[in-house]
C-alpha positions as CSV (number, residue, x, y, z in Angstrom):
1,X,0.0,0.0,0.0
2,X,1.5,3.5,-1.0
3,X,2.2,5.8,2.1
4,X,1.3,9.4,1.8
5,X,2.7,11.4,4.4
6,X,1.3,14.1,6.6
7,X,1.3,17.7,5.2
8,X,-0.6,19.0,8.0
9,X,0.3,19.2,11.9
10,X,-2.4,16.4,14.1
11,X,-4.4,19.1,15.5
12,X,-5.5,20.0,11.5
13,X,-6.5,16.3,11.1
14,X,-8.0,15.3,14.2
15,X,-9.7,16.0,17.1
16,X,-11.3,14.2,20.8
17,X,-14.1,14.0,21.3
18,X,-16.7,11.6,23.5
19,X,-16.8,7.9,21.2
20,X,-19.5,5.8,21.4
21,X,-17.0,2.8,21.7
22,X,-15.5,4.0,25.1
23,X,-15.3,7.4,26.9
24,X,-12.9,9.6,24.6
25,X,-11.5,8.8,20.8
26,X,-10.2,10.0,17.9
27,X,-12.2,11.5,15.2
28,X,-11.0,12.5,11.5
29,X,-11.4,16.2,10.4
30,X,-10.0,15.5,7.1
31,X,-10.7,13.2,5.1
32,X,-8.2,10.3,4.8
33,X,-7.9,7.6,1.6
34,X,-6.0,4.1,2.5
35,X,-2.4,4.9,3.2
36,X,-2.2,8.2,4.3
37,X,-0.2,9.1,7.3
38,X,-2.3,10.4,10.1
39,X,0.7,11.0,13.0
40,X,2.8,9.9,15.0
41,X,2.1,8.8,18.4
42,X,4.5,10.5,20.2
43,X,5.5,10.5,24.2
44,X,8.3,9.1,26.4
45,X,9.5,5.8,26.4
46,X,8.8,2.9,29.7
47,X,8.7,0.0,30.6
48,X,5.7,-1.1,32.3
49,X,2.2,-0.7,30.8
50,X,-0.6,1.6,31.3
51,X,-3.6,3.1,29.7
52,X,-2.4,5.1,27.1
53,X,0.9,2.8,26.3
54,X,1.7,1.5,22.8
55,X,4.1,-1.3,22.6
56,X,6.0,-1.6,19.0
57,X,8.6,-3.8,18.1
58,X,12.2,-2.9,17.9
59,X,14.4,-5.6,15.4
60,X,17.0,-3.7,16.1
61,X,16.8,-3.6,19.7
62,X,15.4,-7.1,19.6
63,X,12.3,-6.1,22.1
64,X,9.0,-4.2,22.3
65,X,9.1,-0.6,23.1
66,X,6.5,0.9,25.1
67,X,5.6,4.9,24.7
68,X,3.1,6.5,26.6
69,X,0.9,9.0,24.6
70,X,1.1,12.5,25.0
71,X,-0.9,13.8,22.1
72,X,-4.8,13.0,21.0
73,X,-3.1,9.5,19.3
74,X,-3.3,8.0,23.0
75,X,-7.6,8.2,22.5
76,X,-7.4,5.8,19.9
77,X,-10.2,3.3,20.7
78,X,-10.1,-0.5,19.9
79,X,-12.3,-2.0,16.9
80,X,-12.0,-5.4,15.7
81,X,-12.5,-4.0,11.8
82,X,-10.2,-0.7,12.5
83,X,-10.0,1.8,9.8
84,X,-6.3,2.8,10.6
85,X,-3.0,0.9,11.7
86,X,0.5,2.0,12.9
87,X,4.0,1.2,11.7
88,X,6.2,1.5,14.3
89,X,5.1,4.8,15.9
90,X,3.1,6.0,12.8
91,X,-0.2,6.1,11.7
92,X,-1.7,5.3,8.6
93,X,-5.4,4.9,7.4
94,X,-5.8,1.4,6.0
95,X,-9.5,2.0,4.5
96,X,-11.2,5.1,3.6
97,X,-12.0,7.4,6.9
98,X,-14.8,9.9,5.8
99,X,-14.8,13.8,8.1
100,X,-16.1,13.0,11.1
101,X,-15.0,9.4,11.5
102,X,-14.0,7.8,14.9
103,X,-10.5,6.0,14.0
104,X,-10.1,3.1,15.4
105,X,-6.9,0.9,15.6
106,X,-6.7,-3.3,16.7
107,X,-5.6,-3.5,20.0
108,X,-4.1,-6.7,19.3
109,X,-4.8,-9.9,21.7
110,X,-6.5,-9.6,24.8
111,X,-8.2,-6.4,23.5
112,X,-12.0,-7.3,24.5
C-alpha cells in the first residue's frame, strides 16, 4: 500500500471528542484515503504498561518498546475491523476514513 505522508500538523486532522465505543476517541477532520499518514504517536518511552501505552517492536533492539501517549493518538479506541494501523510509531489509514469518523486501531490480543 502507498504511504502518503502528513502535510498538515495532528491538531489540523484530528480532534477528541466523547466515542460511542468508550469514553474519549479520535475522530477525523479531514478526510483520509488508504495509506495516508495520520501522525505519530508520540511520548516518552517505559517499561511497564498503562492506559495510554503502545508497545512496538524494535528488530534492532530485539524487544518491544513501550511509549506512553502525550498527544490525541493516545484516544485511539479499539475496533475489531479498524480503519487505521500503525507502523512502528506511525499512523496510517488502512481504508477510507470519511470527516467526522472515529479511528479506530486493533488492540491486538486480549483487547475485548
Amino acid at each position: 500500500m502507498k504511504r502518503r505522508s502528513a502535510s498538515e500538523t495532528l491538531d489540523r486532522r484530528v480532534r477528541v471528542g466523547p466515542s460511542s465505543i468508550h469514553g474519549q476517541g479520535c475522530f477525523a477532520l479531514i478526510r483520509f484515503e488508504p495509506g495516508d499518514a495520520i501522525g505519530t504517536f508520540e511520548g516518552v518511552e517505559v517499561a511497564e504498561d498503562d492506559p495510554h501505552v503502545l508497545w512496538v517492536y524494535d528488530p534492532e533492539r530485539n524487544r518491544l518498546i513501550g511509549r506512553r501517549g502525550t498527544n490525541m493518538l493516545r484516544w485511539l479506541n479499539h475496533s475489531d475491523d479498524p480503519n487505521a494501523e500503525f507502523d512502528g510509531f506511525e499512523l496510517y489509514a488502512r481504508l477510507a476514513i470519511a470527516v467526522g469518523s472515529e479511528i479506530t486501531i486493533d488492540y491486538g490480543a486480549g483487547s475485548s
